[in-house]
C-alpha positions as CSV (number, residue, x, y, z in Angstrom):
1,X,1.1,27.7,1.4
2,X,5.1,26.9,2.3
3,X,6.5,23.7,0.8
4,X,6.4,21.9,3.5
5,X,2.4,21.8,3.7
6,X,2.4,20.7,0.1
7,X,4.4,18.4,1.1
8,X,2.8,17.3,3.5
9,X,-0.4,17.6,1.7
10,X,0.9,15.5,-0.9
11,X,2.3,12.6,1.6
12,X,-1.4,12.8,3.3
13,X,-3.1,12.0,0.1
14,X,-0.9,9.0,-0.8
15,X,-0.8,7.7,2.2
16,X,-4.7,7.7,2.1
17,X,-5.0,6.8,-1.2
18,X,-2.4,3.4,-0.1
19,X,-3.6,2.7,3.2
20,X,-7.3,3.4,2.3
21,X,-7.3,1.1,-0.9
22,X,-5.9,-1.8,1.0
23,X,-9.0,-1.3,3.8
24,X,-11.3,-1.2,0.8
25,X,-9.8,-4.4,-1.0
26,X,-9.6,-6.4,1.9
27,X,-12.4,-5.5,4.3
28,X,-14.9,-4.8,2.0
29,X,-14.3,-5.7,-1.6
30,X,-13.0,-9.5,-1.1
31,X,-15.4,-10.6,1.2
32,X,-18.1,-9.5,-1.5
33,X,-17.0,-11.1,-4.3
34,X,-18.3,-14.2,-2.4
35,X,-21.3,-13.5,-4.7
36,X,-19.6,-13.9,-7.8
37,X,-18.9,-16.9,-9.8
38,X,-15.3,-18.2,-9.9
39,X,-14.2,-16.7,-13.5
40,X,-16.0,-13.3,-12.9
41,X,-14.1,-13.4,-9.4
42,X,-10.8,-14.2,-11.4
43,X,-11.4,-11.3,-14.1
44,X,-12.7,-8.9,-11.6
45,X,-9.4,-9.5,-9.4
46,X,-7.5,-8.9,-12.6
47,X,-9.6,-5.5,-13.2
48,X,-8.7,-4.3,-9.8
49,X,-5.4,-5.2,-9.2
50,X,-4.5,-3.8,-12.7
51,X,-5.7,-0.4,-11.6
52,X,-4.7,-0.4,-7.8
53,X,-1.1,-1.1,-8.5
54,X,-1.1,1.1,-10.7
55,X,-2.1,4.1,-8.5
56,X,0.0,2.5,-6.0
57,X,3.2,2.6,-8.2
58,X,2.6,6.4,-8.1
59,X,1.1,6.6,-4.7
60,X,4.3,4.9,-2.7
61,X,7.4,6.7,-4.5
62,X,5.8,9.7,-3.7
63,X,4.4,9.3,-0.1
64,X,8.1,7.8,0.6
65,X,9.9,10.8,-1.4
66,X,7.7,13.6,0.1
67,X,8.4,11.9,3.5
68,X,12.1,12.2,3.4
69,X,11.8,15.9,2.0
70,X,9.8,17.3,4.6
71,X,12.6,15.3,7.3
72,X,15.3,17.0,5.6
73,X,13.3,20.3,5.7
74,X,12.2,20.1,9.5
75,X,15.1,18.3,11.0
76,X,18.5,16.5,11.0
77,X,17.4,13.0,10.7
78,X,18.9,12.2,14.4
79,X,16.9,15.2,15.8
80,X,13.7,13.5,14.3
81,X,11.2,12.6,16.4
82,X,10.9,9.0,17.2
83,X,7.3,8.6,15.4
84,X,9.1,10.6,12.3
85,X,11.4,7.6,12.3
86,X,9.3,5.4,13.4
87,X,6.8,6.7,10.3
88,X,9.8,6.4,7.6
89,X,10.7,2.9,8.6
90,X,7.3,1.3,8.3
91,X,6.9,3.7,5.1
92,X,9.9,1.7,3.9
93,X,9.1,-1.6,4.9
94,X,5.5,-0.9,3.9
95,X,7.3,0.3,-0.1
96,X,9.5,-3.3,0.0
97,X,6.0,-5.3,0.9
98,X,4.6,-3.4,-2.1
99,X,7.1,-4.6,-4.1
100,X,7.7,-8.3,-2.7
101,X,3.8,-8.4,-4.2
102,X,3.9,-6.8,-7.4
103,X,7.2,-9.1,-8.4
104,X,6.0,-11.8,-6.5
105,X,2.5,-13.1,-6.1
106,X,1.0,-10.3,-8.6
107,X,3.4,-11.3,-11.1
108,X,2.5,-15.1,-11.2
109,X,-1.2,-13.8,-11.1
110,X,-0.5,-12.3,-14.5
111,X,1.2,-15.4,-16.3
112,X,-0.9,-18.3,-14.9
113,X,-4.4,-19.1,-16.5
114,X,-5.0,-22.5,-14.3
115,X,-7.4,-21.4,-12.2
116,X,-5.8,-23.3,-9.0
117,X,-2.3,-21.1,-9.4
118,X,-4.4,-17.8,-9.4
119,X,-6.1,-19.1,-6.6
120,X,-2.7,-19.1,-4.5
121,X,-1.7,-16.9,-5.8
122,X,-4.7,-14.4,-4.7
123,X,-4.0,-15.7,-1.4
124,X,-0.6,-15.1,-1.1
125,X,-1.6,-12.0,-2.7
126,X,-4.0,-11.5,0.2
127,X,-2.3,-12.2,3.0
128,X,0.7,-9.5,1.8
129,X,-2.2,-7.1,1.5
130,X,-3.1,-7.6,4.9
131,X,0.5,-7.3,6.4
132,X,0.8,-4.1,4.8
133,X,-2.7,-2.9,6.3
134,X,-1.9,-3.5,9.7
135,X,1.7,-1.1,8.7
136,X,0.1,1.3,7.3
137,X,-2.7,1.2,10.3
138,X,-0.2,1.2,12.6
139,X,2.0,4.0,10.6
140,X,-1.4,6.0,11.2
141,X,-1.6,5.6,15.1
142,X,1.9,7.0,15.1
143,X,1.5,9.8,13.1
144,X,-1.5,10.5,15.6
145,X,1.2,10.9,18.4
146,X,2.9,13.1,17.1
């Protein structure tokens, strides 16, 4: 195997492990929790999110990383492909969304224990989880044209 399929290996399996854990969260696991009782919602939520972002911490440093290393080992970075550039932009924005969560939203989610601040703050929580799904959907339909 050269680097760059390990590399690219690597970036595949991040990138599925991202984009594939947002589908899950917010196609199939938050419209189930309907089920649950408010405070088993609440503590599940805090079960998940604990874990996700933490996979996510390693998954999007190293989908991002392995995306500029295989660039720099395929091409100058204005010889790139537009869906290569294309791909590392909404990896980037994608990363900053990531972020604007975790030290936003997530972060009050942590602190609060009133009930109707965890409530926004899911939903703000939420709705950053969907943008990021439809970047990293879309990120996926251009890596298909390549």
């Amino acid at each position: 195997m050269t680097i760059y399929a390990g590399l690219k290996a690597l970036h595949l399996l991040c990138a599925v492990l991202w984009v594939g854990g947002m589908f899950f969260a917010y196609v199939v696991l938050r419209p189930s929790m309907a089920a649950i009782e408010a405070p088993q919602r609440m503590l599940l939520h805090t079960r998940v999110f604990k874990k996700f972002f933490l996979v996510i911490w390693h998954a999007m440093p190293v989908a991002i990383i392995t995306g500029f290393a295989m660039i720099g080992l395929r091409w100058d970075m204005a010889a790139a492909p537009w869906q290569i550039n294309a791909m590392m932009a909404l990896g980037l924005v994608m990363g900053a969304v990531f972020l604007a969560i975790f030290f936003g939203p997530y972060r009050q989610f942590r602190r609060t224990t009133d009930r109707n601040r965890m409530a926004s703050t899911l939903d703000s929580i939420r709705k950053l989880i969907g943008v990021n799904l439809i970047l990293g959907l879309a990120t996926i339909i251009v890596a298909g044209l390549l």
